[in-house]
C-alpha positions in Angstrom: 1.0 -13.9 14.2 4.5 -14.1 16.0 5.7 -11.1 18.3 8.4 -12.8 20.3 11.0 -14.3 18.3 13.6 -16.1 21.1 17.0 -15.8 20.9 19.6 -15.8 18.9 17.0 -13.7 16.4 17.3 -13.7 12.8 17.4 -10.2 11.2 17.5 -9.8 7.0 18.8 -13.4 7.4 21.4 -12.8 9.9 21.7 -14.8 12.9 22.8 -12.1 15.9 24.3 -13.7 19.0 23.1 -12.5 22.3 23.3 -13.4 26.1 22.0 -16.2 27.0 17.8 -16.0 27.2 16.2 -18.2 30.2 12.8 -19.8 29.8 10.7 -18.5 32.5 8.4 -20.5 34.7 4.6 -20.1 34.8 4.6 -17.8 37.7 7.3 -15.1 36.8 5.2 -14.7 33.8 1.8 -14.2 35.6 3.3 -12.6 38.3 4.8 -10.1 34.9 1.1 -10.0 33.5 -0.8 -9.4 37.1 1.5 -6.4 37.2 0.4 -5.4 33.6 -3.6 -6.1 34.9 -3.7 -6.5 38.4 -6.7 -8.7 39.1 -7.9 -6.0 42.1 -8.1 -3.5 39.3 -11.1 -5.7 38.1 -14.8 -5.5 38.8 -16.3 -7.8 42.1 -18.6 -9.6 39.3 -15.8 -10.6 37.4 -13.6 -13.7 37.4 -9.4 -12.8 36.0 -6.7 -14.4 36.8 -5.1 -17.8 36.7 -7.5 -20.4 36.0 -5.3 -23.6 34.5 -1.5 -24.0 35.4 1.3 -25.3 37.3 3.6 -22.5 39.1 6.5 -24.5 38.3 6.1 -25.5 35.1 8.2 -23.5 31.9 6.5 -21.2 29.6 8.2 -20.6 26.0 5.3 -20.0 23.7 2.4 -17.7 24.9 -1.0 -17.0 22.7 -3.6 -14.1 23.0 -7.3 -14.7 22.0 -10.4 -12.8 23.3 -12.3 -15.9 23.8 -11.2 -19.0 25.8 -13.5 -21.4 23.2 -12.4 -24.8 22.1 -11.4 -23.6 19.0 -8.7 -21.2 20.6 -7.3 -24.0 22.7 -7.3 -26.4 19.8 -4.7 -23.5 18.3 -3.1 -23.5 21.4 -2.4 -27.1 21.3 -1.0 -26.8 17.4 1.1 -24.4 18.4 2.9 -25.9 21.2 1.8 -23.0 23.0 2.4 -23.4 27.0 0.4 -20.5 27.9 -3.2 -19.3 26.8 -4.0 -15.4 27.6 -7.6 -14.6 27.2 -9.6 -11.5 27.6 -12.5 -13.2 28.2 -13.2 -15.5 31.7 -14.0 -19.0 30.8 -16.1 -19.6 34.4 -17.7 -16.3 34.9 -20.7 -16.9 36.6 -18.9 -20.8 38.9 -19.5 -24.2 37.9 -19.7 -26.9 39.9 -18.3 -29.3 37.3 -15.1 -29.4 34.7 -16.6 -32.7 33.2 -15.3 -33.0 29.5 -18.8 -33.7 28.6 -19.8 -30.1 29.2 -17.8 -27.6 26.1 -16.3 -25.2 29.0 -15.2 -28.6 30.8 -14.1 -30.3 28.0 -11.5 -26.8 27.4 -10.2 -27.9 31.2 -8.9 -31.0 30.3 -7.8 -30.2 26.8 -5.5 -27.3 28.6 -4.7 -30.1 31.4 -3.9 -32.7 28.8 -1.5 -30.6 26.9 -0.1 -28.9 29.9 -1.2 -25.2 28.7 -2.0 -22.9 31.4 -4.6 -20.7 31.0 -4.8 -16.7 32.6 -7.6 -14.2 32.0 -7.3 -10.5 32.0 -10.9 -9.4 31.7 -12.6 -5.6 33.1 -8.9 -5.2 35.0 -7.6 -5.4 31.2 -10.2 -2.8 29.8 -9.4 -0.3 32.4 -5.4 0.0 32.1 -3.7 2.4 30.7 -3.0 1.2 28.3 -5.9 -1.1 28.1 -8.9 -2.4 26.1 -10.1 1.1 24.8 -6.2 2.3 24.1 -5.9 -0.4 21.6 -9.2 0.5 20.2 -8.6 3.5 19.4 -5.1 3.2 17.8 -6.7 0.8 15.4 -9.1 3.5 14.5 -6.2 6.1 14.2 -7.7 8.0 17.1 -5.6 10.1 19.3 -6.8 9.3 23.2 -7.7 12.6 25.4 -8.4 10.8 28.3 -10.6 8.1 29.9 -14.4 8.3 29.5 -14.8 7.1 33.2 -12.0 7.8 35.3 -10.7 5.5 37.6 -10.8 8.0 40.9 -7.9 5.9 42.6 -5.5 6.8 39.3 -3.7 10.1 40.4 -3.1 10.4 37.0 -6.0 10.2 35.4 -4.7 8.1 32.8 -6.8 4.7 33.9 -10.6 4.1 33.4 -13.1 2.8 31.0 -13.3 3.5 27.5 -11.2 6.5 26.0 -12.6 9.8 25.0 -10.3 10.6 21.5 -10.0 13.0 18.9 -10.2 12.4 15.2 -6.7 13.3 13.1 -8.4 15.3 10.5 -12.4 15.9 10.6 -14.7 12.8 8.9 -18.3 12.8 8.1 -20.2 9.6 9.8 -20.4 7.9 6.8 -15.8 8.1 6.5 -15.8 7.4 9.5 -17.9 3.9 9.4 -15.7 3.2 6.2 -12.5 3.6 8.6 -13.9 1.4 11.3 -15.3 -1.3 8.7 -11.3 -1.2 7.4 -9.1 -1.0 10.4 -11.2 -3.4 12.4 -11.3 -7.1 12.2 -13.7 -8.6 9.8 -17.1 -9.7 11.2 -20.4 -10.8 9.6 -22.0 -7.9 11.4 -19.4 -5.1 10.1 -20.1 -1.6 11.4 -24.0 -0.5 12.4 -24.6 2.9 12.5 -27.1 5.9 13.8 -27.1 9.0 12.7 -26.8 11.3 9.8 -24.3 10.0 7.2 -22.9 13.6 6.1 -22.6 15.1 9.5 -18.9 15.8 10.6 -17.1 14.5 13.3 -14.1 15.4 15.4 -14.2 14.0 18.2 -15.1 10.1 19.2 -15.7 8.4 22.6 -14.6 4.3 22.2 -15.1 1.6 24.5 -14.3 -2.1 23.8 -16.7 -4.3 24.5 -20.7 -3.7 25.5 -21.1 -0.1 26.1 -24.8 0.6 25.9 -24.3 1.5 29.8 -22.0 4.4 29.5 -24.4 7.0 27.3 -24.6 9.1 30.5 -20.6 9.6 30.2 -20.6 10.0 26.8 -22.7 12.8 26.4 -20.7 14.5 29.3 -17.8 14.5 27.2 -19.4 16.3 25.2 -18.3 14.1 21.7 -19.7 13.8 18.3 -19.8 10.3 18.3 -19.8 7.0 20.4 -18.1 3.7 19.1 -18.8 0.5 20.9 -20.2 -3.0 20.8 -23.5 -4.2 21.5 -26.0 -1.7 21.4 -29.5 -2.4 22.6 -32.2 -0.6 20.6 -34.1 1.1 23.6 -30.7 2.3 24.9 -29.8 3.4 21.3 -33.1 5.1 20.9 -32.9 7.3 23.9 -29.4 8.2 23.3 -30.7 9.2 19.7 -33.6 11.8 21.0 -31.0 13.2 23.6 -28.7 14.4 21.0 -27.4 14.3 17.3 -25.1 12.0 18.6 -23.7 9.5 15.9 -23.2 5.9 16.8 -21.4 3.4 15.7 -22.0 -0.3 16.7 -19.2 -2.9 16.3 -19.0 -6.8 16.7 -17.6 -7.2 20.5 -15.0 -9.5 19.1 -13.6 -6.9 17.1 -13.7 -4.0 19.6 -11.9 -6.4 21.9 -9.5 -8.3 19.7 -7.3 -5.4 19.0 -6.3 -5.3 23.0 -4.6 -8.6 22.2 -2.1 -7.4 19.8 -1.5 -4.4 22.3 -0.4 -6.9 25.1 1.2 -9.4 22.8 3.8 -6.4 22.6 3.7 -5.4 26.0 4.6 -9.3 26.9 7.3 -8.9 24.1 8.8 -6.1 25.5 9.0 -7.4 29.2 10.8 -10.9 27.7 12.7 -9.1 26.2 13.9 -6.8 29.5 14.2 -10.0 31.6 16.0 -11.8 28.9 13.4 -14.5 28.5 13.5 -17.1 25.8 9.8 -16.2 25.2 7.6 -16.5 21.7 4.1 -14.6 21.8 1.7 -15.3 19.5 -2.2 -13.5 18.9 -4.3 -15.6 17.5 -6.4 -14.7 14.4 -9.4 -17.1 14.2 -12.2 -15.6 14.4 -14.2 -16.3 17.4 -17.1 -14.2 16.9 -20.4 -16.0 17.4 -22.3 -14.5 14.1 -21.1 -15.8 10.9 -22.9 -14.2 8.3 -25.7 -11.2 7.6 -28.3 -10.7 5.3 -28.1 -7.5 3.9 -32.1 -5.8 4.2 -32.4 -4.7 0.1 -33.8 -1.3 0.9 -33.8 -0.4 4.4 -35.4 2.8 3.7 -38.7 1.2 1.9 -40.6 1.2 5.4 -42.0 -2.1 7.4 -44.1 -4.7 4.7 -47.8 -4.1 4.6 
């Protein structure tokens, strides 16, 4: 998918003239994304930032992914791309090698090789506004209330994780799973749910990612329903007996890879301000670890005897 176009653009066929665009170097355009996600807006586990890259070196093609896998950077390298944008960290725990013969070192020096930098925008992504959960929920044709936790040092309340949202027009569970199934990306898993199918909802709290951890805040808010990823079945359980809550559990991937089309735009729109000779690209390959799902045939018949 191509955002950026360069310039002169083509529009209906018609070549416009226009000033004069610039190709930027590596660190005007991290120093433009760090502003976007500054890295001391993300959690002390986590690892953003600027792993791969030259300062000096030009950047004219840029590509989004969620995942920094080999099969990403092999699109990079097709693409000509000089910059890789991930959400998630390639080294998140350290490494003490980069050896090729290792599949996280062998994505070092295929990005080295090619000259394509690499830059991660991880937990400081999913809290800006707008962030992770802001994409989510325009997917899912949500309007966003406000953030399901806060950021206390955002005067305006605008930052934090996950977004507590209200529906357009009332659903019952089971429209509501349809809608998510539609609008989000394709994934062997496709959309779990708890809950009963004919209740009616109006109100949804959404967080991108794993958000088993949050059913404190998301009962506070007082919603009809919680959309996430990951949902552990202890977690899930308890959140269950609490309330007639309704939950919805998405593949992470495809809570996550809507964010990337969000900042493919908001890179767009900066090139665009600084008159950069810049073409953004999200990736569409499919990155999610599960690749297909055996459908139970009766899930209501009760455990074998």
């Amino acid at each position: 998918m191509l955002h950026g176009a360069g310039r002169p653009r083509r529009y209906n066929g018609t070549e416009q003239a226009g000033s004069l665009a610039c190709v930027p170097r590596l660190s005007e355009v991290i120093a433009a994304l760090e502003n976007l996600w500054p890295a001391e807006r993300a959690e002390s586990w986590d690892a953003v930032g600027t792993v791969v890259g030259d300062p000096d070196q030009e950047v004219s093609r840029v590509l989004f992914a969620v995942d920094p896998v080999q099969e990403i950077v092999d699109e990079a390298v097709k693409l000509g791309a000089d910059l890789l944008v991930t959400h998630h960290p390639l080294y998140l725990r350290g490494t003490t090698t980069v050896a090729a013969s290792t599949f996280k070192g062998r994505v070092v020096h295929t990005l080295i090789k090619n000259d394509i930098a690499l830059h991660v925008a991880h937990t400081n992504a999913d809290t800006a506004d707008p962030g992770v959960s802001d994409a989510l929920a325009g997917a899912l044709d949500l309007r966003v209330v406000r953030p399901l936790v806060p950021d206390p040092d955002d005067p305006d309340g605008c930052r934090g994780l996950g977004r507590v949202c209200e529906l357009d027009h009332p659903l019952t569970v089971r429209e509501f799973a349809a809608r998510a199934a539609e609008r989000l990306p394709a994934t062997a898993q496709g959309i779990r749910v708890a809950g009963d199918p004919e209740a009616t909802l109006r109100t949804v709290a959404v967080s991108g990612g794993s958000g088993d951890g949050l059913f404190d805040e998301v009962r506070a808010a007082g919603v009809d329903a919680f959309l996430t990823a990951d949902l552990r079945h202890h977690p899930a359980s308890e959140a269950l007996a609490h309330s007639p809550l309704a939950l919805f559990d998405a593949a992470h991937w495809a809570t996550e890879w809507p964010w990337c089309e969000l900042a493919a735009a908001q890179l767009d729109e900066i090139s665009d301000r600084n008159g950069w000779d810049l073409r953004v690209h999200v990736s569409k390959t499919v990155t999610d670890p599960w690749t297909a799902h055996a459908a139970s045939p009766d899930s209501t018949a009760g455990a074998p005897n």
